[in-house]
C-alpha positions as CSV (number, residue, x, y, z in Angstrom):
1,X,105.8,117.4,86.8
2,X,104.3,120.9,85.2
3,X,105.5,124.8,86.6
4,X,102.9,126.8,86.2
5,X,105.3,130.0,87.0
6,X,108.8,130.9,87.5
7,X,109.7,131.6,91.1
8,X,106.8,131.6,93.8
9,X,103.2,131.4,92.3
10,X,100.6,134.4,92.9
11,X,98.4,133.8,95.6
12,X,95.3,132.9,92.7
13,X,97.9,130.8,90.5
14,X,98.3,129.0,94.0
15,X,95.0,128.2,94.3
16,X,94.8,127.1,90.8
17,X,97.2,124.4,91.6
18,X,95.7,123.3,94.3
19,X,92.3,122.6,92.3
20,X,94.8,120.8,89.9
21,X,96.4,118.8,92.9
22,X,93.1,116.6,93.9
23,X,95.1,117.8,97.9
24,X,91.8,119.6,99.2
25,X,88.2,118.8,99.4
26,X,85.5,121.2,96.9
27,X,84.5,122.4,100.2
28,X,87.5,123.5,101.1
29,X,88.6,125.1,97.5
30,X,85.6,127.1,97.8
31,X,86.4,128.8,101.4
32,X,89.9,130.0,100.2
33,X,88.2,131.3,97.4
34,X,85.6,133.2,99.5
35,X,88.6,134.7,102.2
36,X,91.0,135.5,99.0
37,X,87.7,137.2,97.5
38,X,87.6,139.3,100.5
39,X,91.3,140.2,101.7
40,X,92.1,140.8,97.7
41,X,95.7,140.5,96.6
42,X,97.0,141.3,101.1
43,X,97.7,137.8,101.8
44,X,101.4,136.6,100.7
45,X,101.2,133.1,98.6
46,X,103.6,131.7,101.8
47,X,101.7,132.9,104.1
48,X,98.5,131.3,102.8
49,X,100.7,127.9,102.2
50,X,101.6,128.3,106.2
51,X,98.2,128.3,107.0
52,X,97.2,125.3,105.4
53,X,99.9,123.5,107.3
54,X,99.1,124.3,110.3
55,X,95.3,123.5,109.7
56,X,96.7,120.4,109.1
57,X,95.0,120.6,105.1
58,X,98.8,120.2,103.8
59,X,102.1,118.4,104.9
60,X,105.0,120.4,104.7
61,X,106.3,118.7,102.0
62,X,103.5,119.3,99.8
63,X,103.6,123.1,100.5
64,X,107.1,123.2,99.2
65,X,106.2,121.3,96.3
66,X,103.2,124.0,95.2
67,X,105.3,126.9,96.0
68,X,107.8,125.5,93.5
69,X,105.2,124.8,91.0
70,X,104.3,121.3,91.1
71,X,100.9,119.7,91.6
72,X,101.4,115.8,91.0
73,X,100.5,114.1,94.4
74,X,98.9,111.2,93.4
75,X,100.1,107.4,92.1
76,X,97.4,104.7,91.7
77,X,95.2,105.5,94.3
78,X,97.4,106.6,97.0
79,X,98.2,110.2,98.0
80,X,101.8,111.3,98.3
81,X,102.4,112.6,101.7
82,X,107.0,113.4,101.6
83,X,110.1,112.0,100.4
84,X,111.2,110.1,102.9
85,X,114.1,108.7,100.3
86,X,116.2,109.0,97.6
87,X,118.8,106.7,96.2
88,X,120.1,105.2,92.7
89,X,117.2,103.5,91.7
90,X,114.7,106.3,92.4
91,X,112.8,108.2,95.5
92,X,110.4,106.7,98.5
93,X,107.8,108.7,99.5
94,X,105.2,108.2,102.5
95,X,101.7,108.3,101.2
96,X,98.3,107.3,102.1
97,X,95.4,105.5,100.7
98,X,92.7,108.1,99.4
99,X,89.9,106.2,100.5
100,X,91.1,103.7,103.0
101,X,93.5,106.4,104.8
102,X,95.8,103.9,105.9
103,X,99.6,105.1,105.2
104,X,102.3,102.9,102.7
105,X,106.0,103.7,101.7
106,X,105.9,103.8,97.8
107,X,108.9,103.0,95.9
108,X,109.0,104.8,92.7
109,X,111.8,103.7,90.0
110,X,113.7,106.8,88.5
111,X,111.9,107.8,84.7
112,X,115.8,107.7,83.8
113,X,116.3,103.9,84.4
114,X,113.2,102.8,83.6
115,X,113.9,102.6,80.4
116,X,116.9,100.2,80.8
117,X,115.9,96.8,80.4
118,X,117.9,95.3,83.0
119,X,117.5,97.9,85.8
120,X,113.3,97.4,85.5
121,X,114.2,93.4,85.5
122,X,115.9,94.0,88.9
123,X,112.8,96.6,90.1
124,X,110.5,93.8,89.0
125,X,112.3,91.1,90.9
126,X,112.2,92.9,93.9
127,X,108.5,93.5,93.6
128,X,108.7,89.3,93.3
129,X,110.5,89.2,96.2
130,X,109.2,91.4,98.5
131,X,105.4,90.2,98.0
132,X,106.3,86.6,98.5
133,X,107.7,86.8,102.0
134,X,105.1,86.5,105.0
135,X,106.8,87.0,108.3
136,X,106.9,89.5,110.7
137,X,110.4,90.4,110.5
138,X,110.4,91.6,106.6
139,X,109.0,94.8,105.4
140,X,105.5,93.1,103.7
141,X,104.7,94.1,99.7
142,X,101.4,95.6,99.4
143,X,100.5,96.9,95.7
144,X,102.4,97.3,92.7
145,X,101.9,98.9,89.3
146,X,102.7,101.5,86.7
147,X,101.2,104.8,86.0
148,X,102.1,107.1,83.7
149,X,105.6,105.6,82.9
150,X,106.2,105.4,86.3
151,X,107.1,102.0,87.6
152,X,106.1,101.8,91.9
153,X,105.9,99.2,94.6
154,X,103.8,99.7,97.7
155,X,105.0,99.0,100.8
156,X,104.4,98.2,104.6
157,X,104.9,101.6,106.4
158,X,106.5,100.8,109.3
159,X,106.9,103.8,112.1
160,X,110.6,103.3,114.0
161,X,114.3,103.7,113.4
162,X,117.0,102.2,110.9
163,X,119.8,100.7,113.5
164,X,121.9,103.1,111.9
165,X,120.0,105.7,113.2
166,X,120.2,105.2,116.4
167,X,124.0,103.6,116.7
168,X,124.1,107.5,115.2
169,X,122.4,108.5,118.5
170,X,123.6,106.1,120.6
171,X,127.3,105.1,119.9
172,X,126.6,101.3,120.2
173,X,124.1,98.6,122.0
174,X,123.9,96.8,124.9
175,X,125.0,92.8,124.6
176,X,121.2,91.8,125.0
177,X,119.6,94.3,123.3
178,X,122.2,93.8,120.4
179,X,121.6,90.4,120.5
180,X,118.1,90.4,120.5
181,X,117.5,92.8,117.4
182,X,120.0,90.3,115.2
183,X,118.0,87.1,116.4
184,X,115.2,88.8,115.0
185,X,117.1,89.8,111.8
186,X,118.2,85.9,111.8
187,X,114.0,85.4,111.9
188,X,113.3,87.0,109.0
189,X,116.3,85.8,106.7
190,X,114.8,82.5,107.5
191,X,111.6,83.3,106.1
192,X,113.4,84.4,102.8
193,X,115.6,81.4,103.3
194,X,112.5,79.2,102.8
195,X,111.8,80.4,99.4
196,X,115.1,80.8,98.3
197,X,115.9,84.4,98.6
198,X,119.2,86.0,99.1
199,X,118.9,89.5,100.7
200,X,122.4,90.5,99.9
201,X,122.6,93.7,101.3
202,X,122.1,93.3,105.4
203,X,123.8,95.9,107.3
204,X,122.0,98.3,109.8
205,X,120.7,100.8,107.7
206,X,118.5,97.9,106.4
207,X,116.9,97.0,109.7
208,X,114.1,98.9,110.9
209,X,113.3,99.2,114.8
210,X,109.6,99.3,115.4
211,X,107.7,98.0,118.5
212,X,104.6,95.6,118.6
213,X,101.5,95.8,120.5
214,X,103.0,95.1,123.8
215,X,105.6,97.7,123.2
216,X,108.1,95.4,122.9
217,X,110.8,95.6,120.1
218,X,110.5,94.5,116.8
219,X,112.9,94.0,113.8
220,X,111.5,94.3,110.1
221,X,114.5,94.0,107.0
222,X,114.0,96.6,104.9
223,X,115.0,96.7,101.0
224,X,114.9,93.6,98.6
225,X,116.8,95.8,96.3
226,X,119.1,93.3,95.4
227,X,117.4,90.2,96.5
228,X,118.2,87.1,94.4
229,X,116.9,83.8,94.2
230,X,119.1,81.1,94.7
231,X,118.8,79.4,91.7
232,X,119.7,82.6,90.4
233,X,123.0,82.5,92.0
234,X,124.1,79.0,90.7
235,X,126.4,81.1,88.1
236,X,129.2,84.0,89.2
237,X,127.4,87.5,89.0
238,X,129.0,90.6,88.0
239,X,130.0,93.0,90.6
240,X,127.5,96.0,89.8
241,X,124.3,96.0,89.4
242,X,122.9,97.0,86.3
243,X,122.3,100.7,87.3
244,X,125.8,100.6,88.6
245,X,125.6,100.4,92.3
246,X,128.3,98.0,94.1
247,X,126.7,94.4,94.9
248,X,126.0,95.2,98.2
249,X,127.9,97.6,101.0
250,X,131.8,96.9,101.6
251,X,131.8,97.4,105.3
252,X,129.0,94.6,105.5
253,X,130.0,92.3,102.4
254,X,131.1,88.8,102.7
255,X,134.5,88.0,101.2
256,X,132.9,86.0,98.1
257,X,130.4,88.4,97.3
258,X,133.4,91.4,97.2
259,X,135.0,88.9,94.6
260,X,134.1,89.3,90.8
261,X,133.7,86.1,90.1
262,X,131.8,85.3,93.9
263,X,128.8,82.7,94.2
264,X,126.5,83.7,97.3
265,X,124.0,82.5,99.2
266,X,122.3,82.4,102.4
267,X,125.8,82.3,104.1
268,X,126.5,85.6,102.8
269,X,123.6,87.4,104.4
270,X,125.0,85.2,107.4
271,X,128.2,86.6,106.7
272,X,126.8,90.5,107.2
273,X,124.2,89.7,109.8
274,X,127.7,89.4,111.9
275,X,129.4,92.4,110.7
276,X,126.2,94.0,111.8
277,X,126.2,92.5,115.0
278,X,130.0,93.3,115.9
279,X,128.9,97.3,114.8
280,X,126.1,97.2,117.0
281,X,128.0,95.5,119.8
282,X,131.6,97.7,119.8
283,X,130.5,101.0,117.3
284,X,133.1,99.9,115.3
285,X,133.4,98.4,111.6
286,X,135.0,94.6,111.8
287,X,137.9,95.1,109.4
288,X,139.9,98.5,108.3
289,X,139.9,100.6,105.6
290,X,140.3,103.5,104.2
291,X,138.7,102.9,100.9
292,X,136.2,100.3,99.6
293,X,138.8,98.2,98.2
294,X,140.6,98.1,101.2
295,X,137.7,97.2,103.2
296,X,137.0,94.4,100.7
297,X,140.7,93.0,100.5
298,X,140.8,92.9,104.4
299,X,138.3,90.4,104.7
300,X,139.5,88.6,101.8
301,X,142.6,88.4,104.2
302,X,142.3,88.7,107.8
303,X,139.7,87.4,110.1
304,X,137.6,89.2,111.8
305,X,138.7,90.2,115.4
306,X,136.2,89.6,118.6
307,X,133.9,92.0,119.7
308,X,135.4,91.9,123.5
309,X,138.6,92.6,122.5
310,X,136.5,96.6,121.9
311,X,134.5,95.9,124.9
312,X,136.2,93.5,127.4
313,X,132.7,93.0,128.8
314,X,131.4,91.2,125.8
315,X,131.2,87.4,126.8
316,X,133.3,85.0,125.0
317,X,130.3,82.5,123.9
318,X,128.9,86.0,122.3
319,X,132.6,86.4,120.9
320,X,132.3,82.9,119.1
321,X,128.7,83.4,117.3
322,X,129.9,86.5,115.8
323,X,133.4,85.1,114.6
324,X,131.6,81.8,113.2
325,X,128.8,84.3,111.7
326,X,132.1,85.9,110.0
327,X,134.3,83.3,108.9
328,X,136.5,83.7,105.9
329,X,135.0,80.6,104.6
330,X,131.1,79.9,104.3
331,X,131.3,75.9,105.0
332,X,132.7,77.3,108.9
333,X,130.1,79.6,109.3
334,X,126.5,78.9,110.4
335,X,124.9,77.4,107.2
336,X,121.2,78.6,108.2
337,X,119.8,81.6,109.9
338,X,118.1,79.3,111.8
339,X,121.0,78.2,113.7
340,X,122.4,82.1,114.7
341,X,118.8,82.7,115.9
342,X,119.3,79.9,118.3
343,X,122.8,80.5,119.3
344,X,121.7,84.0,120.0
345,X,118.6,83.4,122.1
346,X,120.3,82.8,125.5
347,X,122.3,86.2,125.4
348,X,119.2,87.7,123.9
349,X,116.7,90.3,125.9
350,X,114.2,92.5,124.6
351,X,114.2,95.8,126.4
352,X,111.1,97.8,126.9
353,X,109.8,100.5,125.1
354,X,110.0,102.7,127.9
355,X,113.5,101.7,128.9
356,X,115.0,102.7,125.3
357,X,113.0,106.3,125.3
358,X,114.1,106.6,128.4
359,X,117.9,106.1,127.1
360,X,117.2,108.5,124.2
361,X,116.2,111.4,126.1
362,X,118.6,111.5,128.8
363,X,121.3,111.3,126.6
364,X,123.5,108.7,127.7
365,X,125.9,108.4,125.2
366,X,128.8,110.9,125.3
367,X,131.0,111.6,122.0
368,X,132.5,108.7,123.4
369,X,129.8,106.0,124.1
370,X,130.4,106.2,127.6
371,X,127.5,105.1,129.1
372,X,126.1,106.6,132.9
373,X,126.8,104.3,135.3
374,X,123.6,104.9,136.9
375,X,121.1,104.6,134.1
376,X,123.7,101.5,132.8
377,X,122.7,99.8,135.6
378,X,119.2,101.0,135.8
379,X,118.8,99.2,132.7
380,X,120.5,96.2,132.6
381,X,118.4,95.2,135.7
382,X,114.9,95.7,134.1
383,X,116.8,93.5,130.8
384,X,118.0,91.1,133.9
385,X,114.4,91.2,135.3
386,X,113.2,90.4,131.9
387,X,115.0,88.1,131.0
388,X,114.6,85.9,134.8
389,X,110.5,86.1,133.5
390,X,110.7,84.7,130.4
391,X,110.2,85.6,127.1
């Protein structure tokens, strides 16, 4: 990206790099020019960027980016809207198509790996990946391509919360909510299950909370960063990627994928489904640690302890599924996603849209995730309700 001038533009270098950003409309260029012809040099360059936001002619993010000299807001034929992301393999940004105006997530790989063979073989795969999968519980694929040495993948954009988020907000879930968001999960590793795919990274952060056209909750898996195909995985795989990021996130890793010389498969995405649940179900993480090793070694270790022994009103059946989702050894867990959505679907109720708001403004959750006793009630009877109709 170009600076056209050190510090904060002039008002008229401003403009300039607008005309250069493709952001506004001829029309549009041409009124600023006729109110700057007529106010002279009185109107601050901030100013004039504030306007445009409010008008609604700019986002927010885009005004920053002029003042600080840039002017690239395009890839392909989408529009670059904010950065909704940053991470090791490069930024997200929210954007929208110029002429169908319909709004993606667009992955763009760092300039700085590109280069690296093995890093755009991993981008590339997850391109692959991501646009094979039809269900409704994975983040869909859209586009892909490359434009000026920039390597991007279009994506779904879907409007909601990361679990983490909200167990951020909230402290932890209710048994049927929790429940219900993991069956879901459980849905859409199946679909990837079908062709093969290993998601290897599951863990809240990676599981999006959006809501359907009945307003009731929906679960989309997010990131097939390190997706693998199974016949990929029929040799041990070094622990790091080839950027350098761990193999996956130690408070959510199975035991054989922690291990250097690990195999994985579908029972290892089983494996951190559970240590997703048991988060979403106590608050807590399923085995101690103050460092990543340590995390890693526990579960090498130790089994993981149940979720009621946090929250004595956990039932013990839901106890069981997440222990068996956890076991040290993959031939005692659950060999298919299939078979925890099942498990799951009696303790399983999808709360209303209304109901969750609800929770979220009031502020339910003390520092401690106490919940009211009123509004706890309030809302396990609606689930209760819910649940007696089906469905």
């Amino acid at each position: 990206m170009t600076s056209f001038s050190v510090g904060i533009p002039s008002v008229w270098d401003f403009i300039r790099q607008l005309e250069h950003s493709g952001l506004l409309p001829d029309e549009k260029l041409r009124e600023l020019r006729n109110d700057l012809e007529l106010v002279g040099d009185t109107i601050r360059t901030e100013a004039l960027a504030r306007r445009l936001v409010r008008e609604g002619v700019l986002t927010p993010w885009q005004s920053e980016m002029l003042l600080s000299g840039r002017h690239t807001f395009h890839i392909g034929p989408y529009r670059l809207l904010d950065v909704v992301g940053r991470g090791g393999m490069g930024s997200v940004f929210l954007a929208e198509h110029n002429t169908g105006g319909y709004k993606v997530a667009i992955k763009v790989l760092s300039r700085r790996l590109a280069d690296n063979p093995k890093v755009l073989a991993a981008f590339r795969r997850e391109i692959e990946a991501a646009s094979r999968i039809r269900s409704r519980h994975v983040v869909r694929a859209l586009d892909s391509g490359i434009e000026d040495g920039r390597h991007y993948i279009v994506l779904e954009y879907v409007e909601g919360q990361n679990l983490s988020e909200l167990l951020q907000q909230r402290g932890k879930f209710f048994v049927g909510e929790a429940c219900e968001y993991v069956r879901q999960a459980a849905l859409g590793l199946h679909d990837g299950h079908k062709l093969g795919l290993v998601h290897r990274d599951i863990k809240p952060g990676n599981l999006i909370l959006t809501w359907d056209a009945k307003a009731t909750p929906l679960i989309k898996i997010l990131d097939f960063g390190l997706a693998r195909y199974v016949w990929e995985l029929d040799k041990p795989l070094a622990q790091a990627e080839p950027d350098g990021r761990t193999m996956g996130t130690p408070d959510y890793m199975a035991p054989e994928q922690a291990r250097q010389n690990g195999l994985v498969d579908t029972r290892s995405d089983i494996f951190s489904l559970g240590c997703t649940l048991f988060r979403l179900l106590t608050g807590r993480f399923p085995f101690p640690g103050k460092t990543s090793k340590e995390k890693l070694v526990a579960r090498q270790k130790m089994d993981a302890p149940p979720p009621s022994q946090f929250v004595p009103s956990i039932p013990h059946q839901v106890d069981r599924i997440v222990q068996k989702m956890m076991a040290r050894d993959p031939s005692r867990r659950y060999q298919t996603p299939m078979e925890v959505a099942r498990d799951l679907a009696p303790f399983s109720t999808a709360p209303t849209q209304s109901a969750l708001l609800a929770l979220q403004s009031r502020s339910l959750y003390d520092a401690d995730t106490t919940v009211d006793a009123s509004a706890h009630e309030t809302f396990s009877m609606e689930l209760e309700a819910r649940k007696a109709a089906g469905r």
